[in-house]
Rosetta silent file (secondary structure, phi, psi, omega in degrees, C-alpha in Angstrom):
SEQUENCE: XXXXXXXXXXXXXXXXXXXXXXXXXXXXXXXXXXXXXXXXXXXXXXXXXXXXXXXXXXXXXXXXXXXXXXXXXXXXXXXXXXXXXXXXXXXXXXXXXXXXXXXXXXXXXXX
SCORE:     score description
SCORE:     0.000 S_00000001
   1 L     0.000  131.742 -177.490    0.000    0.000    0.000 S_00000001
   2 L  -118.483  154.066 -179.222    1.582    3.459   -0.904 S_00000001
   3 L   -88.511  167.563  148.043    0.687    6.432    0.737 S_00000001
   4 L  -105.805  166.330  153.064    0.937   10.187   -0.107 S_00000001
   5 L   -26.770  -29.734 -173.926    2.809   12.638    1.695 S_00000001
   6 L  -101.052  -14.945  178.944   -0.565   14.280    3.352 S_00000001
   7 L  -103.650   -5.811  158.573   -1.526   10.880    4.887 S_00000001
   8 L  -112.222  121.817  125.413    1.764   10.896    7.165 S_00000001
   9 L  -148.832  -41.990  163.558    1.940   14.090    7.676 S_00000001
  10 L   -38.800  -40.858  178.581   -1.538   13.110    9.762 S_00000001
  11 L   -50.051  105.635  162.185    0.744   10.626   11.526 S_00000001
  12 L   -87.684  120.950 -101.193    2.095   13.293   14.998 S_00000001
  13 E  -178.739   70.062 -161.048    5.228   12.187   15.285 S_00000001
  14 E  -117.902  166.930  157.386    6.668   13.946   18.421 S_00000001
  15 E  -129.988  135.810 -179.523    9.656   13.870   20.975 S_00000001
  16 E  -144.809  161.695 -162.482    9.711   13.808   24.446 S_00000001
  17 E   -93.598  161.789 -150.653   12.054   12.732   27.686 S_00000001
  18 E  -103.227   61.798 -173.834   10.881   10.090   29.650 S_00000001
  19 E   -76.608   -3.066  159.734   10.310   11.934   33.209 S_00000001
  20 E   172.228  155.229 -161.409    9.250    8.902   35.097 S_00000001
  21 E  -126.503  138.446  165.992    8.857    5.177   35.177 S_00000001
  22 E  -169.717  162.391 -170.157    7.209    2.117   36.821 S_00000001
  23 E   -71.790  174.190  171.396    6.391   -1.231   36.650 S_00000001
  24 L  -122.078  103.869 -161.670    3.315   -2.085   35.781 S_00000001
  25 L   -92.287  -28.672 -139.913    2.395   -5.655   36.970 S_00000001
  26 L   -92.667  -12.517 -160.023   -1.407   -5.194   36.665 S_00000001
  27 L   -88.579  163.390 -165.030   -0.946   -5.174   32.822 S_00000001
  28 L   -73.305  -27.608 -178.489   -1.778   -8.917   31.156 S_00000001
  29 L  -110.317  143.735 -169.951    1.743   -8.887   29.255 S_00000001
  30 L   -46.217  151.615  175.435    4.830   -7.476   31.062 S_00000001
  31 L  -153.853 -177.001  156.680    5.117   -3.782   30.513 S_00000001
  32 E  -134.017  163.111  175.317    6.218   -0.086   32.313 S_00000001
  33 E   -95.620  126.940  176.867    4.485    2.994   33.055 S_00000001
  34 E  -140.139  145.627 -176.597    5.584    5.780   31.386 S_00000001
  35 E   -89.806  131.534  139.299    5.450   10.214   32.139 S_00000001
  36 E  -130.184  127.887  177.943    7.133   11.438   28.655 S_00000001
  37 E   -97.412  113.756  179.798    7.274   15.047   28.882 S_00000001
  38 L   -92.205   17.172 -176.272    6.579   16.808   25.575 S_00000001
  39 L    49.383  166.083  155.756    7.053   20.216   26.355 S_00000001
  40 L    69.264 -142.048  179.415    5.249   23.203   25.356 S_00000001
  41 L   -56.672  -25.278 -159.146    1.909   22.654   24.249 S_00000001
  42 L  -101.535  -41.544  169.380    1.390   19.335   24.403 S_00000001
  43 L   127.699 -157.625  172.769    2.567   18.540   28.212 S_00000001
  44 E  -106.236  109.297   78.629    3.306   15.717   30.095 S_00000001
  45 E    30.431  114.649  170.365    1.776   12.254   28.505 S_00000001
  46 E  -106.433 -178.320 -163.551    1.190    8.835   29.947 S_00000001
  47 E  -171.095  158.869  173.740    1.983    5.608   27.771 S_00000001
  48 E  -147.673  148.153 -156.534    2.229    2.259   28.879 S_00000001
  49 E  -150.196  129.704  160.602    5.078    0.010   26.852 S_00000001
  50 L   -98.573   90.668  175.730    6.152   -3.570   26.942 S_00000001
  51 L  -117.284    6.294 -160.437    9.870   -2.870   26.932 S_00000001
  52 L   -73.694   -0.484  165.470   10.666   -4.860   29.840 S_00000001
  53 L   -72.469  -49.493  177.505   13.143   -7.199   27.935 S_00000001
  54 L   -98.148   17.908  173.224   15.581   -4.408   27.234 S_00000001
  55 L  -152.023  148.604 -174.791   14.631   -1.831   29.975 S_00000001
  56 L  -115.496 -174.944  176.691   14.079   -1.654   33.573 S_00000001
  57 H   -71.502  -55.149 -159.956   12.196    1.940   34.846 S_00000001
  58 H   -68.250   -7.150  171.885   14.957    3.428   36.698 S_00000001
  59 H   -94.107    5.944 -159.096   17.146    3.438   33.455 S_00000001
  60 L  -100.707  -41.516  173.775   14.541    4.965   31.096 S_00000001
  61 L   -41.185  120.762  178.779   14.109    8.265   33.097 S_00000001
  62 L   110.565  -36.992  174.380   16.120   11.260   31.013 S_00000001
  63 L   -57.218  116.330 -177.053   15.588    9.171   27.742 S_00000001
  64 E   -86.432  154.035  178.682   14.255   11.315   24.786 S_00000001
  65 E  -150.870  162.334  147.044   11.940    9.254   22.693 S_00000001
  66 E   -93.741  124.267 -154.592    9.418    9.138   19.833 S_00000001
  67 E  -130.316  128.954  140.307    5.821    8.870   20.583 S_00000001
  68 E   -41.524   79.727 -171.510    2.492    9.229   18.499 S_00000001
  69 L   -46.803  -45.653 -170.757    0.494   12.126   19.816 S_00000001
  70 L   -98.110   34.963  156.892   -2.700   12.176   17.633 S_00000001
  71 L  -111.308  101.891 -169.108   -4.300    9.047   18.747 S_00000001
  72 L    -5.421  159.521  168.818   -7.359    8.798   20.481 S_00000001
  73 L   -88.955  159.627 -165.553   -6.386    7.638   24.333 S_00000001
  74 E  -141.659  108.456 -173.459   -6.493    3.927   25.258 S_00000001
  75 E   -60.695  130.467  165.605   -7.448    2.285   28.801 S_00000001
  76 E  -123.585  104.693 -159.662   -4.729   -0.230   29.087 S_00000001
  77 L    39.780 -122.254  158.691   -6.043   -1.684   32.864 S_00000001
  78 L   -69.251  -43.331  146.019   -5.844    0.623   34.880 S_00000001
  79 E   -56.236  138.958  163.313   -4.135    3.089   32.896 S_00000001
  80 E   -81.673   91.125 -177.880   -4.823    5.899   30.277 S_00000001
  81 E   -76.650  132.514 -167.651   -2.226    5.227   27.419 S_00000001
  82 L  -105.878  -19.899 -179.439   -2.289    8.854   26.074 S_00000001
  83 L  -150.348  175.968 -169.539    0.218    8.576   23.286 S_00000001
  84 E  -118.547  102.111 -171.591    2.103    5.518   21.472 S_00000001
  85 E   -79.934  126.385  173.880    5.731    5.389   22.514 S_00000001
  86 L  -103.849  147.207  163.097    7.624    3.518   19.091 S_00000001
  87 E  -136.410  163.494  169.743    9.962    0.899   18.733 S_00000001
  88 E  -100.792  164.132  174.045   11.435   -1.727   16.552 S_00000001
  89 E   -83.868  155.450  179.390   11.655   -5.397   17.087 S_00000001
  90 L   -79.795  174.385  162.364   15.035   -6.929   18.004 S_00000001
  91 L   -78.487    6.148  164.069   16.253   -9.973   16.229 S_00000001
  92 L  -121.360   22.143  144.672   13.931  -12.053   18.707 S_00000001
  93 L    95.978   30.765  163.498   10.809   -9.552   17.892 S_00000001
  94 L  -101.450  154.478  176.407   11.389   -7.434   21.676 S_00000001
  95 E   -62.259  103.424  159.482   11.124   -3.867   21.602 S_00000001
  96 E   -73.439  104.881 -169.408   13.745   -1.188   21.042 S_00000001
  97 E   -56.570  160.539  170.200   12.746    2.346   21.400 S_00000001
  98 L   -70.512   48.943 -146.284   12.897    4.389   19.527 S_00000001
  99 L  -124.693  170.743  168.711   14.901    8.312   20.039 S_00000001
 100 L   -54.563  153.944  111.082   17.016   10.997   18.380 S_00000001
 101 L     9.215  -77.810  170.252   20.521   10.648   17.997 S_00000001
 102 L  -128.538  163.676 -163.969   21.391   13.527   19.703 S_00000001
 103 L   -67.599  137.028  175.816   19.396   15.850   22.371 S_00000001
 104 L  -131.203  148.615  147.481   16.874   17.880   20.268 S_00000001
 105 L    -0.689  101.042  145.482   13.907   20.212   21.549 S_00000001
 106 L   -51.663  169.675 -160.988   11.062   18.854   23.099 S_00000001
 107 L    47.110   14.800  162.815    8.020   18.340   21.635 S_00000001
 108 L   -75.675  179.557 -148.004    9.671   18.328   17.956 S_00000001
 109 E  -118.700  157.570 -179.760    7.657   16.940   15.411 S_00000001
 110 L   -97.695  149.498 -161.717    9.306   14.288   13.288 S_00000001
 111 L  -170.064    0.000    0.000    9.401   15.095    9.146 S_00000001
């Protein structure tokens, strides 16, 4: 399926640091709780992530990331996932986030 230009550009495609972490046990598959602070307009964010092969909470704090903005929010248990923190699969299909390179701005938008 090909796309145009105007249907990701729909896509919000933001970055923001990771201001606080926890486990979440209550969730059905392992996961963490995650604060990503987007600055500006858009705020502070929750997300909930199954990253628990390659992250524990107390390292993730400080970590700039890339998260989906513009998606409706989604009761995950007990939590309100507010945006969609991305990653890629590993060579055994666990997640690797996703971030900048080097420290950029919060809240920029990815393009």
């Amino acid at each position: 399926m090909t796309i145009t230009y105007d249907d990701f550009q729909k896509v919000d495609i933001r970055v923001g640091v990771i201001t606080r972490a926890e486990p979440f046990p209550e969730a059905r598959k392992p996961a963490i709780k995650l604060w990503v602070d987007f600055g500006g307009e858009i705020g502070v964010k929750r997300s909930s992530a199954q990253i628990t092969k390659h992250y524990a909470p107390e390292g993730l704090v400080g970590r700039q990331v890339l998260a989906v903005v513009n998606f409706p929010p989604r009761q995950i248990g007990p939590v309100m996932s507010e945006v969609l923190v991305l990653g890629v699969p590993d060579a055994a299909g666990e997640v690797v986030l996703i971030g900048p390179g080097h420290d950029v701005p919060l809240g920029g938008r990815m393009f």
